[in-house]
Every structure is written in C-alpha cells, then in structure tokens.
DODREN-336367 format. One record per residue (C-alpha): x, y, z; residue number from 0. Coordinates in steps of 0.5 Angstrom, whole numbers, always signed. Example, Ala and Ser with C-alpha at 12.3 -4.5 7.8 and 13.67 -1.06 7.14 Angstrom:
BEGIN
     u     v     w   n
   +25    -9   +16   0
   +27    -2   +14   1
This chain:
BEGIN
     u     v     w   n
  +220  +170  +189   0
  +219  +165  +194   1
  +215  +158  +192   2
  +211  +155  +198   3
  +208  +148  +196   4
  +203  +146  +203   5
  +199  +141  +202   6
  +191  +145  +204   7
  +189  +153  +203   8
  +186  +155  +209   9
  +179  +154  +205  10
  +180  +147  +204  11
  +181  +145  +211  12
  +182  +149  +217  13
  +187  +146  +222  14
  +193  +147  +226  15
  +197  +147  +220  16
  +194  +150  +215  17
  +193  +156  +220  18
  +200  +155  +222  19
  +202  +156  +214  20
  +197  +162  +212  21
  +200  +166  +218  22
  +208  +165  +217  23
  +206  +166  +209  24
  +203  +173  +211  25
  +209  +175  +214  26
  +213  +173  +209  27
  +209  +177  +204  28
  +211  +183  +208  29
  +217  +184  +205  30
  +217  +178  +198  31
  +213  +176  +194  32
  +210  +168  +195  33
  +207  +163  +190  34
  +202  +158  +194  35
  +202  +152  +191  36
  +196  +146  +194  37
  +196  +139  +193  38
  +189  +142  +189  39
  +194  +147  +184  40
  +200  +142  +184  41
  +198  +139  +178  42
  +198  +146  +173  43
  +205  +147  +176  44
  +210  +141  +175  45
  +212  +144  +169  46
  +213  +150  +170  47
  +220  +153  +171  48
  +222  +152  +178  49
  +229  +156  +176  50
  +226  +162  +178  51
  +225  +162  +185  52
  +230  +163  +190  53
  +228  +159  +195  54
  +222  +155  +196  55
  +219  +152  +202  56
  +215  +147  +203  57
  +210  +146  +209  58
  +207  +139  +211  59
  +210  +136  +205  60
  +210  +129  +208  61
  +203  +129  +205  62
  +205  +129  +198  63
  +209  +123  +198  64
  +206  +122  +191  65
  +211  +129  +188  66
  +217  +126  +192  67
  +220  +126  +186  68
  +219  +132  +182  69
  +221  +136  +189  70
  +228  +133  +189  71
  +229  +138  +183  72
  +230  +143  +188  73
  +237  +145  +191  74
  +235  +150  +195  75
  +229  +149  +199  76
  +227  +149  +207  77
  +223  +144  +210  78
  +217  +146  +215  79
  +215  +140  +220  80
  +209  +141  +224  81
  +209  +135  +228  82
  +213  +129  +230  83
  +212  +125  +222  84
  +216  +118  +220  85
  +222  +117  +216  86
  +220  +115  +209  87
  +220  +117  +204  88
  +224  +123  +205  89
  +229  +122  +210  90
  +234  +125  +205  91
  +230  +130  +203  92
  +229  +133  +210  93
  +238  +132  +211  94
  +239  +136  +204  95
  +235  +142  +207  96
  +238  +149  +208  97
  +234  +148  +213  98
  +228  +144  +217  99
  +223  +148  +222 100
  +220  +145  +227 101
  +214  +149  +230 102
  +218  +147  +238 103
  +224  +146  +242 104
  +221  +139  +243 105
  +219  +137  +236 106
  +226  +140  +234 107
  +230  +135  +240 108
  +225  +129  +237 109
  +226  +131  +230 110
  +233  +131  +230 111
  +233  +124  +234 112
  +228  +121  +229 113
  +232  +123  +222 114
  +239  +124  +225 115
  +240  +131  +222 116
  +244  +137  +224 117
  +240  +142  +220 118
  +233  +143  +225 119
  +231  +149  +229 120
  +224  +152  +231 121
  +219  +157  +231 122
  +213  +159  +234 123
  +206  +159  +231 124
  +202  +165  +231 125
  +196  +165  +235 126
  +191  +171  +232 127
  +190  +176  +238 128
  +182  +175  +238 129
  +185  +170  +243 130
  +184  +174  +250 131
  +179  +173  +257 132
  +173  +178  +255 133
  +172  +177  +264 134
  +165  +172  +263 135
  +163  +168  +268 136
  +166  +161  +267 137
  +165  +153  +269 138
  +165  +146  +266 139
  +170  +143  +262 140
  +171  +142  +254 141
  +175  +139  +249 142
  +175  +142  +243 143
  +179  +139  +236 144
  +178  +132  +232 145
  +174  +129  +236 146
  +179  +122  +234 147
  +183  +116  +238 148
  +190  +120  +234 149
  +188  +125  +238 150
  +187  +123  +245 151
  +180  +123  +246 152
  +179  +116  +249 153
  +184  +119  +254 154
  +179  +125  +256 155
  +174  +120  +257 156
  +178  +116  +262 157
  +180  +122  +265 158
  +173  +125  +266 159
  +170  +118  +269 160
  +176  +117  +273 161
  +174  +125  +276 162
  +168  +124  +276 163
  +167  +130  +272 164
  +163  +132  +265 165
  +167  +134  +258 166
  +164  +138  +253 167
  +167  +136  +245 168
  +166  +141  +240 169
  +169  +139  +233 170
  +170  +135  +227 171
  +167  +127  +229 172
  +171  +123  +226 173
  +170  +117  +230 174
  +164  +115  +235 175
  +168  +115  +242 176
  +163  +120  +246 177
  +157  +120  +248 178
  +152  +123  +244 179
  +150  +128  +249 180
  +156  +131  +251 181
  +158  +132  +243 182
  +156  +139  +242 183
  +157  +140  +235 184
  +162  +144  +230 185
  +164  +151  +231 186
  +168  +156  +227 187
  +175  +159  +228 188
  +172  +166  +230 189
  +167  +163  +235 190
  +172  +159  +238 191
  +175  +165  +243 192
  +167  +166  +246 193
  +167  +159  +247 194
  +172  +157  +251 195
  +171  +164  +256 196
  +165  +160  +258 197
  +169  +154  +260 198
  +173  +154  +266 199
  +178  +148  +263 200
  +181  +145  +257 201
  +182  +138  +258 202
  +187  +135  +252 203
  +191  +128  +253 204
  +196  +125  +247 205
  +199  +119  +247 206
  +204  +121  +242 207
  +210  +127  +243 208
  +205  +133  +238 209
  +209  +139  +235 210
  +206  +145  +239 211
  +199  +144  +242 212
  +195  +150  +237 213
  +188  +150  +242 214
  +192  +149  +248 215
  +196  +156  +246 216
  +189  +159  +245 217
  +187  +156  +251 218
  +192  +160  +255 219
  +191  +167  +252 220
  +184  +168  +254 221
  +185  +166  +261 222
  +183  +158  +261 223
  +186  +152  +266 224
  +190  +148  +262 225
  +190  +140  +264 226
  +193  +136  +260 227
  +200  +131  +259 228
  +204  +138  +259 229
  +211  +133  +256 230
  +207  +131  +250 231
  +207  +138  +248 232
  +210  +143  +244 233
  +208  +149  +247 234
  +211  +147  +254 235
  +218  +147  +251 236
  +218  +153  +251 237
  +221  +159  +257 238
  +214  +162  +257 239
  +210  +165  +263 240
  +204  +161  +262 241
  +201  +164  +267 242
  +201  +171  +265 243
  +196  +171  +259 244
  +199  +178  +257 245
  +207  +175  +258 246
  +205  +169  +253 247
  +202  +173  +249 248
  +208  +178  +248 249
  +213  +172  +248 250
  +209  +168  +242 251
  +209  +174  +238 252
  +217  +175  +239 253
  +218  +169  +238 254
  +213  +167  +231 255
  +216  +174  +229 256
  +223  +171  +228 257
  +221  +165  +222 258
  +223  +169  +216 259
  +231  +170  +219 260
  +231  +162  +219 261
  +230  +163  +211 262
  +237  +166  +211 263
C-alpha cells in the first residue's frame, strides 16, 4: 500500500496543486491501493503504524512544517515539489528521498541548484480533456487565478496600460490590485474551458521562476494566445509543439502517463 500526505483534498481548496495530486493519486490507484492523508486528517494518523507502507509520498509537504518531525520517521518516501520553495526546514529531508519530483524541466534545473541535490526529476501534470477549442467567436483578453501580487497581477496591469488594452480577472480576489470594473468574479473548474474559448488571449507575468503554468497549459489546449514571460514558466521547458493544441495534448499525456515509473 502506498501513503500520500498533501497538504488540501481537492475540496478543501481547488488549486494547481491539489488538482496536480488528485489526478497523479488516480493514476496511481490504477494499479495500488493509496491511503490519503490531509493537513485535516493528519492529526487522527500520527499514531498509526507507518511500517506498514511501502512507499509513502508526500506532496506540497513543504506546507506542514509543523510534522517535520514525525515525517522523518520515514525511510523510504518520495518527495513532490510543485513549485521553486525555500530550503528550511527540509533540506535534508528532500536530500534523504529516493526521489523528488518536480512538475518541469525548469523547476527540477532550479531545484537541483537550490538544494544541491542529485535525486530530481520531472513529470508532467495532467490536464483534464474538457480543455479543448469548441470553435466560437473569440476577443479580448483575461486573466484567470489568485488575483494577488505573488501572482504577477501588478505586472498584467502594467502590461495592459502600456498596450493600451483592457484585461478581464476571474478568480479568488486576494488582494485589492484591479479595477473593480474589470473584476469579473469566481468561476468553477468546469466552466473554465467555456470561458477562455471566448477570450482570444490569456495574459500572465511572474516575477518568479513557477513550477509548470497549470492554466496557461489549459490556455493552449483550447486554442487560445498565450502572452506571457515564457522562461518563468514550466511548461515552456518542455519540447512541446505549443502551437498544435491536438500535438500538446497527445505529448502532456505521454508525458503525465510516466509518474508512477518515477516511484520505482
């Protein structure tokens, strides 16, 4: 049996991340059976018998630096890092893994230069097949995510006022960074794909080095320009025909299709 420990279920909070687990944790299930352990449910299993898994993974575990301690009882575990994170606590920790994988060429090259370590490779997320081009009139641009300054938004902002161009923001509002009459509220995962195939661009700028680019990938697949800093994200690491949805989306499949081989 294999032991997962992230830090949300999908229902608690729906992000990159989480959908990244939940999709990689199906797969898994395929062929193992897999206990889920949440920053909810943790407390109920420190006491458990940890002997009895054979692997155990943990995902986004750099938040629950609160367990550090009961995760070093593990020998033999893998670590997943969905996006560049600092070094403490667990430098030794990612160094003591069979493995850590990240979810990009670029994070694992970064990855590797942040903690030093020999043990790093990549995999891709997966990206549900409701992401696709339905062929409907298209314009304007949008913005969809945590509407934040950690995730570039006063850099669209700069962007389109120095194109002169309007930007449309759906998603959590973290922070007060738009103009109200450009904020146009939350969506669900499922009415994202409808979404962007009225939008001509997605528009997306990080100051920081990102471990894939979820919603830019989406972007892609249902026909959509892309405009953004291309070398701060994941995504673009890879040898893929970006301008080929259908190609794309053959290549993130073969490509997510690998992650159980990385356990062995």
């Amino acid at each position: 049996m294999l032991l997962y420990i992230k830090n949300n279920d999908l229902s608690e909070r729906l992000g990159g991340a989480n959908l990244t687990d939940y999709y990689w944790i199906e797969l898994l299930r395929k062929k193992n059976q897999v206990k889920v352990v949440t920053r909810n449910t943790i407390g109920n299993f420190l006491d458990n018998d940890i002997n009895k898994y054979e692997l155990v993974i943990f995902g986004n575990v750099n938040l629950l630096s609160e367990y550090y301690k009961f995760f070093k009882k593990f020998k033999n575990y893998v670590v997943i890092l969905h996006g560049i994170l600092n070094s403490e606590p667990f430098s030794n920790f990612y160094a003591n893994a069979k493995r850590v994988i990240t979810v990009s060429p670029l994070q694992e090259k970064w990855t590797k230069k942040i903690f030093g370590l020999r043990n790093v490779t990549y995999s891709s997320p997966y990206i549900p097949h409701f992401f696709k081009n339905i062929g409907i009139k298209r314009s304007g641009n949008v913005y969809i995510g945590d509407i934040a300054e950690y995730k570039g938004v006063k850099k669209i902002l700069a962007y389109a006022q120095k194109k002169n161009i309007k930007v449309d923001f759906y998603g959590n509002l973290l922070e007060p960074l738009i103009p109200k009459n450009r904020y146009k509220g939350q969506v669900t995962y499922v009415q994202v794909n409808n979404l962007m195939n009225n939008y001509e661009n997605f528009i997306w700028f990080l100051d920081r080095v990102g471990g894939f680019g979820r919603t830019l990938a989406e972007a892609l697949l249902t026909g959509m320009n892309v405009i953004a800093n291309r070398e701060n994200f994941g995504i673009f690491s890879y040898d893929w025909d970006f301008d080929n949805p259908e190609v794309l989306r053959k290549q993130i499949d073969e490509e997510y299709l690998k992650f159980p081989k990385l356990l062995e």
